[in-house]
N, C-alpha and C positions, 0 to 999 in steps of 0.2 A: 842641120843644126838650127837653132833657135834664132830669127833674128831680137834683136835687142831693139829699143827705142835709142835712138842719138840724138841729144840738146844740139838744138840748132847754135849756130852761131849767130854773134850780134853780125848786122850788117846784111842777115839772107832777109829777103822778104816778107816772109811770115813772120819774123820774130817783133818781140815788142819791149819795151823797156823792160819790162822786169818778168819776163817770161821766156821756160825752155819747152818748147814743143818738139814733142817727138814724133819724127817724121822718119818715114822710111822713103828710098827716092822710088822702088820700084812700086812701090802700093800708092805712091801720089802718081807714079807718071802713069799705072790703068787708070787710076780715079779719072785724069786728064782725059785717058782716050775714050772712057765710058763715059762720061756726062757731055762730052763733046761728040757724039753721033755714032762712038763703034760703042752699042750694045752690047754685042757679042762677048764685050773684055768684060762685063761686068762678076760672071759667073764666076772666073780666074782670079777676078779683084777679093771678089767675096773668100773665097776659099782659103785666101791667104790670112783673114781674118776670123773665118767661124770659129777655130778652133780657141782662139780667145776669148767672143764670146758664149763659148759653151761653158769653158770655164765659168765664166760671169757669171751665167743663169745659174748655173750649179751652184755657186758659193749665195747666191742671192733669195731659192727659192727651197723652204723650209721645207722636211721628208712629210710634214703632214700634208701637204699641197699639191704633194704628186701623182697624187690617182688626179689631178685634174688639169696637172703644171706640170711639165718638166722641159727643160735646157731642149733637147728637139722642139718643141712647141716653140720658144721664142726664139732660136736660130732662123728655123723656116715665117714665121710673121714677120722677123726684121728685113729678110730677105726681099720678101714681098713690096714690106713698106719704103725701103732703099731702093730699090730699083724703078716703082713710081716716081720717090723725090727726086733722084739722079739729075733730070733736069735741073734744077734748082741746088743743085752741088756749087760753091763754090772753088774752084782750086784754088785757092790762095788760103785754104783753112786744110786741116789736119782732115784726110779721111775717116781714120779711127776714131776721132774727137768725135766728127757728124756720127757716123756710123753710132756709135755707142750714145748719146742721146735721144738716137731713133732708141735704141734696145731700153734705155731708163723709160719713155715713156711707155715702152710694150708692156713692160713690167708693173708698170703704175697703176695702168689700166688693168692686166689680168688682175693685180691684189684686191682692186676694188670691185673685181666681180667676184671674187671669191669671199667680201665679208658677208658676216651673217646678215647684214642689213640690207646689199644687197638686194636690188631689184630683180638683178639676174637670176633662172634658175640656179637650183643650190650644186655646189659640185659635189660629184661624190666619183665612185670607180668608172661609170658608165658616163659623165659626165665632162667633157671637155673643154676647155675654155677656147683653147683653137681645134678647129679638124682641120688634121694632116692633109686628109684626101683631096681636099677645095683649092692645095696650094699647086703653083707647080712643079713638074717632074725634077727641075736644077735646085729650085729648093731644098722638097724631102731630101733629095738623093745628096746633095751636101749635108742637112742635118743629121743624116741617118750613117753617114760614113764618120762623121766628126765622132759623132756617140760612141761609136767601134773603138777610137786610138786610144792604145793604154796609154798613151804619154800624156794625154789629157785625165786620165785618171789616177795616173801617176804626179802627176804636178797637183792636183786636188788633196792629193793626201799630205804632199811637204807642203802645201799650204797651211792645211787644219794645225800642223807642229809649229807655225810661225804664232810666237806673238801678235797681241791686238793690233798694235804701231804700225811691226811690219807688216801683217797684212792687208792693213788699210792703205800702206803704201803699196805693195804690191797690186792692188786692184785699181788706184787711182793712178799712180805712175806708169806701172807695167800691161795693165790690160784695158784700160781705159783711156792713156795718152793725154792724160791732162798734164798741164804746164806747172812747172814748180811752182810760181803764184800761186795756182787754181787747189793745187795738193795741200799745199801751206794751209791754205786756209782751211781745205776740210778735215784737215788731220791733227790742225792746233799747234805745228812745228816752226820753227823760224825757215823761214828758205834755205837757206844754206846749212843748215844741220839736215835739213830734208833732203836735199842736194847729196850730201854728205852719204846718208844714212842709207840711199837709194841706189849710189853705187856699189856699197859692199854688199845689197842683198840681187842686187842686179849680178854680180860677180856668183853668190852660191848659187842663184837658179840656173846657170847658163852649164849644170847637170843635165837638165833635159833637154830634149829634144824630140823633134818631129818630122815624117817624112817632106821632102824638100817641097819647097811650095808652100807647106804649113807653118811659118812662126808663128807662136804665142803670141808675141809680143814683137810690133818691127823696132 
């Protein structure tokens, strides 16, 4: 099944006056063993997360951009570029939080190679902003299996049915792990009606699911 995000409580460490960060224990305590000297956990860290952001990329990267973009391309780049920073992880912060800022700047950057103005060659079908081939084998081979799950194509589609609200909640709260604070503000909601609003659509997605190891959403 799906893990869910859980609001921390007041009094844990992470938390902060007027913020709920959502934290899963078993995705912080790899994050812990991977940026603390076991490598090896990082593959198993990730995997627990790609599927969310493949999601992401998906909702984020428009159908005319994909002869040059697609959701594979920015799973395998994030991978790449998180397991350089690792060192520089802190655990006392939300993995998903770090993680998904790495993937907003990926994304920042492919759109700027893809405008017309652009310095970069122009994309077109033969033209990609990342090659596959340069990454490595744990990479592709998690970007390329997330691609495959219909549950992640499945949860794309009862997204597109959500209202604007809820789906901005949905990608800020649920796949993105940002803090009611942090939501609040990008969605223009009072906290607590956000709060509110976040458990009842946390309740209808908890429909799907994914092979174990895989949450959407911790």
């Amino acid at each position: 099944m799906l893990g869910w995000p859980v609001p921390m409580q007041s009094g844990d460490p992470m938390s902060g006056d007027d913020a709920q960060v959502f934290l899963d224990g078993e995705t912080q305590r790899l994050a812990r063993l991977a940026s603390g000297g076991e490598s090896e956990r990082f593959s198993e860290l990730y995997a627990r997360l790609a599927p969310a952001l493949y999601a992401w990329a998906a909702m984020k990267i428009r159908p005319s951009q994909r002869g040059a973009l697609d959701p594979e391309d920015v799973v395998a780049e994030v991978w790449v570029r998180a397991f350089r920073a690792l060192p520089q992880f802190d655990p006392q912060v939300s993995f998903r939080a770090w993680l998904f800022r790495i993937a907003k700047n990926v994304l920042l950057e492919s759109f700027r190679k893809l405008r017309p103005d652009s310095k970069a060659p122009a994309a077109g079908s033969s033209t990609r902003v990342f090659q596959l081939q340069h990454y490595p084998d744990s990479a592709t081979a998690i970007s390329q299996r997330v691609a495959r799950l219909d549950g992640v194509q499945h949860l794309l589609s009862w997204v597109q049915e959500l209202d604007e609200q809820d789906r901005l909640l949905f990608v800020h709260c649920g796949l993105e792990g940002l803090s009611y604070a942090e939501a609040a503000e990008r969605t223009g909601l009072a906290r607590d009606t956000l709060a509110k609003r976040w458990q009842k659509l946390r309740e209808r997605a908890r429909q799907f699911a994914l092979p174990a190891g895989e949450p959407f959403v911790d």
